[in-house]
C-alpha positions in Angstrom: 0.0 0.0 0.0 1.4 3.2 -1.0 2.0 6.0 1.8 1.6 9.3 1.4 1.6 12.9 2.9 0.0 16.5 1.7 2.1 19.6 3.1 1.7 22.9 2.8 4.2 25.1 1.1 3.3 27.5 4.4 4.1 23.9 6.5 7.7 23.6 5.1 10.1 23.0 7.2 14.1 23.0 8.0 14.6 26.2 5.1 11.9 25.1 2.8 13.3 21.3 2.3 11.3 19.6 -0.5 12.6 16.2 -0.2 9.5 13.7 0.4 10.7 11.4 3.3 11.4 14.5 5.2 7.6 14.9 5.7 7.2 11.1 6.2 3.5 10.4 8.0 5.7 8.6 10.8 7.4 11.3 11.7 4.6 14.3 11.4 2.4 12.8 13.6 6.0 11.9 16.4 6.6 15.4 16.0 2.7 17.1 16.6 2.5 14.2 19.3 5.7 15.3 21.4 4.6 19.5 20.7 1.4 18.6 22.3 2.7 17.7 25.4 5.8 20.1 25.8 6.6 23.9 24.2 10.3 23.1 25.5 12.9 23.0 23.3 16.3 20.8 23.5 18.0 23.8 22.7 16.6 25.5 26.2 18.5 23.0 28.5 21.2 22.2 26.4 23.8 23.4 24.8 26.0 22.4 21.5 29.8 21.7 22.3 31.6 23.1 19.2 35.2 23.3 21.0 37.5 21.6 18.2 41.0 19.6 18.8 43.2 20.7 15.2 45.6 18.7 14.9 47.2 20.8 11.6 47.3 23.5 14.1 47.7 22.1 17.9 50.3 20.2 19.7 48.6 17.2 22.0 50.0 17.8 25.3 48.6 14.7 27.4 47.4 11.5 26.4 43.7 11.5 24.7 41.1 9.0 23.4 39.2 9.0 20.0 36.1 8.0 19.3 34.7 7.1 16.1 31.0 6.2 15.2 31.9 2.4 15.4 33.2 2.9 18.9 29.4 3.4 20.6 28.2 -0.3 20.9 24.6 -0.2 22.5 24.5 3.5 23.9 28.1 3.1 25.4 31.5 4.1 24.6 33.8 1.4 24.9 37.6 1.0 23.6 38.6 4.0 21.5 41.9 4.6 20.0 44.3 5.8 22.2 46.7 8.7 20.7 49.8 10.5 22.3 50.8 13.0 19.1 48.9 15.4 17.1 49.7 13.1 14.2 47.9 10.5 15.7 44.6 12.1 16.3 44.4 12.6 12.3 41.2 14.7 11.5 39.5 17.9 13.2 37.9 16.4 16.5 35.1 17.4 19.0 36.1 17.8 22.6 34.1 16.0 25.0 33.8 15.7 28.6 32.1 13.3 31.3 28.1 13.6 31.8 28.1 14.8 28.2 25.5 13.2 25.7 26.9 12.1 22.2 24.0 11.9 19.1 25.4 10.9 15.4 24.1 13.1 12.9 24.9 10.8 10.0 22.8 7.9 9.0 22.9 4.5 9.3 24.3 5.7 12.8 21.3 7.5 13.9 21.6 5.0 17.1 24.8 6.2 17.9 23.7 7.8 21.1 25.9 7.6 24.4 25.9 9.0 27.8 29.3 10.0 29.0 30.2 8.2 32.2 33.9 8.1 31.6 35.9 10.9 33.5 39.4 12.0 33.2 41.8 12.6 30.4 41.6 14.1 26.9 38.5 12.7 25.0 38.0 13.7 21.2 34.9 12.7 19.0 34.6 12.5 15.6 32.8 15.5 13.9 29.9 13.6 12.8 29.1 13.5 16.4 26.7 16.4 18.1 28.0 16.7 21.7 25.6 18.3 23.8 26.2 19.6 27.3 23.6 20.7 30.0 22.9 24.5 30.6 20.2 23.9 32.8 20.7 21.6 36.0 17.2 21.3 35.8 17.7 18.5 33.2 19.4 15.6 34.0 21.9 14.5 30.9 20.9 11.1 31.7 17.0 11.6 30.7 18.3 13.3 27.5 19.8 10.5 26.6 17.3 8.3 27.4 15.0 10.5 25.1 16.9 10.5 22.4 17.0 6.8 21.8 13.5 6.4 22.2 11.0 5.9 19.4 9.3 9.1 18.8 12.7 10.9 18.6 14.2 8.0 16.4 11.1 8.3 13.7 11.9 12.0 13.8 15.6 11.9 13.3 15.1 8.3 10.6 13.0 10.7 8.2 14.8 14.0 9.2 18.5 13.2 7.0 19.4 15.7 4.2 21.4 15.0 1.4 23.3 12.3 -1.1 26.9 11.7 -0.6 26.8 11.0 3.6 23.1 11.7 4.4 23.0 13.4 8.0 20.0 15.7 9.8 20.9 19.4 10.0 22.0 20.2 13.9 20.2 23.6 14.0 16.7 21.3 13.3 18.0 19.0 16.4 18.0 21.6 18.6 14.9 22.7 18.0 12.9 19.4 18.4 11.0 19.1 21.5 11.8 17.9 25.0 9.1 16.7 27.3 9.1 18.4 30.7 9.6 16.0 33.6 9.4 16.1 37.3 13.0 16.1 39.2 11.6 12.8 41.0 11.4 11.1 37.5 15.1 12.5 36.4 16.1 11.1 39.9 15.0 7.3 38.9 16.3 7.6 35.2 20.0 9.0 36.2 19.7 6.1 38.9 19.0 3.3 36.4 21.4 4.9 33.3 24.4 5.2 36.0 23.5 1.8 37.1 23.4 0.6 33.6 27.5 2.6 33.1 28.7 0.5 36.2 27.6 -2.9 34.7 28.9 -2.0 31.5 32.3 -1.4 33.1 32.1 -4.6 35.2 31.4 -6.8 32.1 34.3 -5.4 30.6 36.6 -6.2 33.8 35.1 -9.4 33.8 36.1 -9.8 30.2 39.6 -8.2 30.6 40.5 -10.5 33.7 39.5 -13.6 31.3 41.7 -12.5 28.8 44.7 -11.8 30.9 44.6 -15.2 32.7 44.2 -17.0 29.0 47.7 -15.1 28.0 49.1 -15.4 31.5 49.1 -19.2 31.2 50.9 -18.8 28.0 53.2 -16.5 28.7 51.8 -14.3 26.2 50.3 -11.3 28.5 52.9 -8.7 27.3 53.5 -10.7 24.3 55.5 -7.7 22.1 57.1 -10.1 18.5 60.8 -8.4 17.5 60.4 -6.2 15.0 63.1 -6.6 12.1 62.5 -4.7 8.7 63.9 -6.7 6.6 63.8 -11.1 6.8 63.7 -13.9 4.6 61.9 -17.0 4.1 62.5 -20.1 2.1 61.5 -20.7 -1.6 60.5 -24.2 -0.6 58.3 -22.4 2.4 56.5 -19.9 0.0 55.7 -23.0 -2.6 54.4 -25.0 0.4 52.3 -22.0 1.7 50.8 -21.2 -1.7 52.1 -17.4 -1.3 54.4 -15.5 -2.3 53.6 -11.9 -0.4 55.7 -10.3 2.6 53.0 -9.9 5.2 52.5 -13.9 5.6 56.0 -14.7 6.3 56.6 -11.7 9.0 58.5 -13.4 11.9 56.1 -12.6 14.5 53.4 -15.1 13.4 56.4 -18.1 13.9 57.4 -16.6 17.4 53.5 -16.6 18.7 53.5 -20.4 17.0 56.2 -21.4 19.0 55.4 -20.3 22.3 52.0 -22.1 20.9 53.8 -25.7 20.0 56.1 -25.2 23.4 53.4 -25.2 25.8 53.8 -28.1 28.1 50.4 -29.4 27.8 50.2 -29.2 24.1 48.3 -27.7 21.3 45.7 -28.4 19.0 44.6 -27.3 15.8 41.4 -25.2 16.3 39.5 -27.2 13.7 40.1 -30.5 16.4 38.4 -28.4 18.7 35.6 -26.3 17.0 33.4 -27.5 13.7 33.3 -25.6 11.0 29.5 -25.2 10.7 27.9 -25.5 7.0 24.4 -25.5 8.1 23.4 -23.2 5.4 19.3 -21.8 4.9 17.7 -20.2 2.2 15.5 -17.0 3.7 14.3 -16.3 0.0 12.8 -20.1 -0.4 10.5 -18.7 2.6 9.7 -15.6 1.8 7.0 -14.9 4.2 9.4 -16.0 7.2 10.3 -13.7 9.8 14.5 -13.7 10.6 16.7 -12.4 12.5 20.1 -11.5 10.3 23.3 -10.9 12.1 25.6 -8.7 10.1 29.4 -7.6 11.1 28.1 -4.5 12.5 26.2 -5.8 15.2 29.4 -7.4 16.5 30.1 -5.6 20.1 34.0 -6.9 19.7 34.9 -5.3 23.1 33.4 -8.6 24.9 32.2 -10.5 21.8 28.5 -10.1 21.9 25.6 -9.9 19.7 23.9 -6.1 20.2 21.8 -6.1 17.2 20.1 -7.6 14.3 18.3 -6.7 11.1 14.4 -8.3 11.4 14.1 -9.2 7.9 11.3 -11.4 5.4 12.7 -13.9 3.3 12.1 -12.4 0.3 14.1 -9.6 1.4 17.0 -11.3 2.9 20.5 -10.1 0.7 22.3 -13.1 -0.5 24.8 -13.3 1.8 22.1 -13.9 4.6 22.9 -18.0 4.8 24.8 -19.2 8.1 22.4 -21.2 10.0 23.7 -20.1 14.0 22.9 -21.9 17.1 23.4 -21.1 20.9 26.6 -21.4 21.9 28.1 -21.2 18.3 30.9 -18.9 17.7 30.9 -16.5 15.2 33.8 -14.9 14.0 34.5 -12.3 10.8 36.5 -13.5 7.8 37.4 -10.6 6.5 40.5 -8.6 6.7 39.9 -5.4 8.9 37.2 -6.6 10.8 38.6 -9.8 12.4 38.3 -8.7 15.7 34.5 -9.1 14.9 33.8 -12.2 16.9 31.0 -13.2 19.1 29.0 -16.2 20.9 25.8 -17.0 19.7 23.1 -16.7 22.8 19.3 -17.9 23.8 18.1 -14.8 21.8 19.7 -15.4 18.3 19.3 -19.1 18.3 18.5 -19.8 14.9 19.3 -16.7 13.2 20.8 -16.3 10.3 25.0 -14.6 10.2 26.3 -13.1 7.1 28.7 -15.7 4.6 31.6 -12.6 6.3 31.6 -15.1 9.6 33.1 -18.3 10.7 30.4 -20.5 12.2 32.5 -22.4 15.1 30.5 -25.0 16.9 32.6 -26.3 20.2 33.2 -29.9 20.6 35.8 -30.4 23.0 36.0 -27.0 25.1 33.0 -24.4 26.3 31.8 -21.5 24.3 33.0 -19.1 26.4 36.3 -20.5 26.6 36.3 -20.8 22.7 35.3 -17.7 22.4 38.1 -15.9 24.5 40.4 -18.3 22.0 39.3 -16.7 19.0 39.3 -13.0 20.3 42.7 -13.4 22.0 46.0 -12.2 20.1 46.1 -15.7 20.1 44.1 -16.5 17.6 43.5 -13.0 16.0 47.4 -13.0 14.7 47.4 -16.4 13.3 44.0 -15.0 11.2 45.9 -12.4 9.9 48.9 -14.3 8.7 46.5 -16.4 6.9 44.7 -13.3 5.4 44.8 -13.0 1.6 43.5 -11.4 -1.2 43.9 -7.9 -2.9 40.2 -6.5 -3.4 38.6 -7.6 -1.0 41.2 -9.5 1.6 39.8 -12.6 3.5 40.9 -15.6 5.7 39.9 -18.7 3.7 38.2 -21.7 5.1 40.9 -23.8 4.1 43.3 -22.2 6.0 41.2 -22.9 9.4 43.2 -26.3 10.5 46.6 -24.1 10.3 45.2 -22.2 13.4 47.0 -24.1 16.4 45.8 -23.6 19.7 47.4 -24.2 23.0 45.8 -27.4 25.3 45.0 -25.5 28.5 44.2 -27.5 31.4 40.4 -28.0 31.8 40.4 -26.3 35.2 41.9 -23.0 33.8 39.3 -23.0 30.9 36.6 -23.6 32.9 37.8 -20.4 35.0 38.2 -18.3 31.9 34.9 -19.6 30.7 33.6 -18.2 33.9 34.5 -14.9 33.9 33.4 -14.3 30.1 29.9 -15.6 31.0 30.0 -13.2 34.2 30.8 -10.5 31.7 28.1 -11.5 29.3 25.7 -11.7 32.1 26.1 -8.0 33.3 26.5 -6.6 29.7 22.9 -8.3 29.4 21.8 -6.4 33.0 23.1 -3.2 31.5 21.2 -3.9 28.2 17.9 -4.3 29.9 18.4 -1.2 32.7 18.8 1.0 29.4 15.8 -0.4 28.2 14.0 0.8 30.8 15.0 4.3 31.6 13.9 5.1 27.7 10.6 3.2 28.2 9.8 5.3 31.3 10.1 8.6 29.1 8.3 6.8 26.6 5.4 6.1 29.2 5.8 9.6 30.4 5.5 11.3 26.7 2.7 8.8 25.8 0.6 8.1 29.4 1.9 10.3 31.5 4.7 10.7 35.0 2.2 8.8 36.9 2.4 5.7 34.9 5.9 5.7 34.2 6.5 6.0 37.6 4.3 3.3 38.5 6.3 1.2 35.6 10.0 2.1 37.2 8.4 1.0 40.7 8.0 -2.2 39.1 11.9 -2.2 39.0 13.6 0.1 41.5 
C-alpha cells in the first residue's frame, strides 16, 4: 500500500526542504504528538559543544582517546583509539567531557547515542558526532539520553537526513525538536537506572579483561611484544608449500607466537580439532514470508564478543549473503580482513538466526563457548588470522586455512575459570542492556501516558 503525505508550502520546514521522506507520515504525527505535550525545546537545556581539537594546528600535550562512530556499541562508549601525538589524532575532532551526551548526525548511525560516564583525560569525537552539554541543572543529561534513543525521537531523526553523498540531519533542526518536561523525581529514577546501567557496563568489561589476561598469563603471552626486524627472509621451498608469495604472511612474528603455541607443556591443537566448521546453510528467499533475524558484522560488540543487534528481515528480502544457519553457543567470527576482531557467541536470543557468509560459524566440541570464544578473540588467535589473510580487493581468511590455526591445550580447570569470567561478563552486559531499556521506556510512558504511569512502571523495578 502506498504512503503518502499532503504539506503545505506554508508547512515547510528546516529552510523550505522539499525532499519527500522528510515529511514522512511517521514522523509528522511523532513530532505534533511530542509539541502537544511540551513547548520546550532541546536547545533550552542544552547546549551544543563546538570546541575543536586541530591537529594541523595544535600540539597534543597529554594522552587522549578517539572515538569514532563504530566505537558506541549499544548507547556506550567502549575502547577507542588511544593517541599521544597530534599526528595520531588525524582529522578535526570534538572535545568531550564526562556527563556529556553524544548523538550521530549521520545515518545509518542514527543510534549512535551515548551517555558519557567516563571521567578523566583528553577525549575527542569524531565530527559527525553532536555533543551536547547541560545548561540547565534542571535536566538531567541522563534523561536526555534516554529521550533520544526512544521511538518518537528515532522516527523524527530516521526521516529528518538531508542529502546524497553522507546523508546526515541538519544540527540547527535538532536543537529545536522538543523535549518533554519531567518532574526532578522522574530525572532522579532515570539517572539512577542509566548510572547503574555505566557500572555494569564497566564490570562486564573487567570481567572480560581479567578472562583474557589469565588466557595469555598461562601462556606466557600477556605482554607478548614479536621483535620487529625490517627486513627477513623466508625459504622458496616455504613460499611453494604456503601457496604465497607476499611479505605480510611470512613476518617473523606469526612463527614466534607459533612457538610459544607448540612449546606449551600441555600441548596444542589445531582449532579445527576443537571447534566444527559449521555448513548448516538456509535459504530465507525459499521462505519468503518467514520472519528472521540476520546478524551482520556491525552488530558485532568486539569489546566482549557479543551480539547487540540484528536486522528483522522477510525472506524475500534477505541479501544473498544472509545464509549461516547459528545456534546457541556457536561462535561466530569475521573472515574478512579489517574486521577480524568481529567475533562473538551466539546466545538464547539469536538461536537460529541467520549470520552473514563474512563469519566463521565455530560449533565447540571439545571445550566451552566461552572459553572458545576468549580463543578466538585473543591475540592468540587474532594474529594467526591475519597471517592467513589473503587477497587484494577484498582481503579474507579462507576456510581452508582454518586447521593451520594451532591452539594451546589449557588444562580443563583453567578454561573452565576463563569460561567463567566471560559468562559473568556476558551476564552483566545483558543487565546493562535491559536497565537502558528501561530508563527510555519510562520517558516513553511519560510522553505517551503520562509521570504517573511511568513511575508506577519504574516502581515495578527500583
Amino acid at each position: 500500500m502506498a504512503v503518502f503525505n499532503i504539506v503545505k508550502v506554508s508547512e515547510l520546514e528546516g529552510g523550505k526542504i522539499l525532499t519527500p521522506e522528510f515529511y514522512h507520515p511517521s514522523k509528522i504525527l511523532s513530532k505534533q504528538f511530542l509539541e502537544n505535550v511540551s513547548t520546550k525545546k532541546i536547545k533550552d537545556y542544552f547546549y551544543s559543544v563546538r570546541e575543536i581539537f586541530a591537529p594541523q594546528k595544535e600540539n597534543l600535550s597529554q594522552q587522549g582517546i578517539v572515538f569514532d562512530l563504530s566505537d558506541i556499541t549499544s548507547y556506550f562508549l567502549y575502547s577507542g583509539r588511544k593517541v599521544t601525538s597530534s599526528e595520531e589524532v588525524g582529522s578535526n575532532k570534538k572535545i568531550f567531557l564526562q556527563n556529556d551526551v553524544l548523538i550521530s548526525r549521520l545515518r545509518p548511525y542514527l543510534k549512535e547515542v551515548s551517555f558519557v560516564g567516563i571521567n578523566g583525560g583528553l577525549k575527542l569525537a569524531s565530527t559527525e558526532f553532536i555533543v551536547l552539554r547541560q545548561k540547565d541543572i534542571s535536566y538531567y543529561p541522563e534523561t536526555l539520553f534516554a529521550y533520544l534513543i526512544s521511538k518518537e525521537l528515532q522516527s523524527i531523526l530516521a526521516w529528518s537526513i538531508t542529502g546524497t553523498e553522507h546523508p546526515r540531519f541538519n544540527e540547527d533542526y535538532f536543537l529545536k525538536l522538543p523535549l518533554p518536561e519531567l518532574s526532578e523525581q522522574t530525572h532522579k529514577e532515570i539517572k539512577k537506572i542509566v548510572q547503574s546501567a555505566f557500572k555494569m557496563f564497566l564490570d562486564s568489561l573487567t570481567f572480560y579483561s581479567e578472562a583474557e589476561n589469565l588466557l595469555l598469563e598461562e601462556l606466557g603471552l600477556k605482554d607478548f611484544k614479536p621483535k620487529f626486524k625490517k627486513t627477513y627472509t623466508a625459504k622458496l621451498s616455504v613460499a611453494f608449500s604456503a601457496h604465497r608469495m607476499d611479505a605480510e604472511h611470512f613476518q617473523p612474528k606469526y612463527e614466534e607466537l607459533r612457538s610459544c603455541i607448540r612449546n606449551y607443556p600441555n600441548g596444542y591443537y589445531r582449532i579445527t580439532d576443537i571447534a566444527k566448521k559449521s555448513e548448516e546453510i538456509v535459504e530465507p528467499r525459499n521462505y519468503p514470508n518467514k520472519d528472521y533475524h540476520y546478524i551482520e558484522l556491525a552488530d558485532i560488540n568486539q569489546s566482549i564478543g557479543t551480539i547487540e543487534s540484528e536486522n528483522d528481515i522477510k525472506g524475500k528480502y534477505a541479501p544473498s549473503r544472509a545464509r549461516m544457519l547459528l545456534r546457541k553457543g556457536d561462535i561466530i567470527a569475521s573472515s574478512v580482513e579489517g574486521s577480524l576482531d568481529k567475533v562473538a557467541m551466539v546466545s538464547e536470543e539469536y538461536n537460529e538466526a541467520i549470520g552473514s557468509t563474512g563469519f566463521f560459524v565455530l560449533r565447540p566440541s571439545l571445550v566451552s563457548s566461552g572459553y572458545l570464544l576468549a580463543l578466538v578473540k585473543s591475540t592468540i588467535v587474532q594474529e594467526q588470522l591475519r597471517c592467513e589473510s589473503s587477497g587484494t580487493i577484498l582481503a579474507a581468511v579462507p576456510a581452508k586455512s582454518l586447521p593451520n590455526i594451532i591452539v594451546p591445550n589449557i588444562p580443563y580447570e583453567k578454561q573452565e575459570e576463563i569460561a567463567s569470567l566471560v559468562q559473568q561478563s556476558h551476564t552483566a552486559r545483558r543487565e546493562a542492556k535491559t536497565l537502558l531499556e528501561k530508563a527510555k521506556r519510562a520517558v516513553e510512558i511519560a510522553i505517551e501516558e503520562g509521570e504517573d504511569k511511568a513511575m508506577e512502571y519504574l516502581n515495578l523495578y527500583i
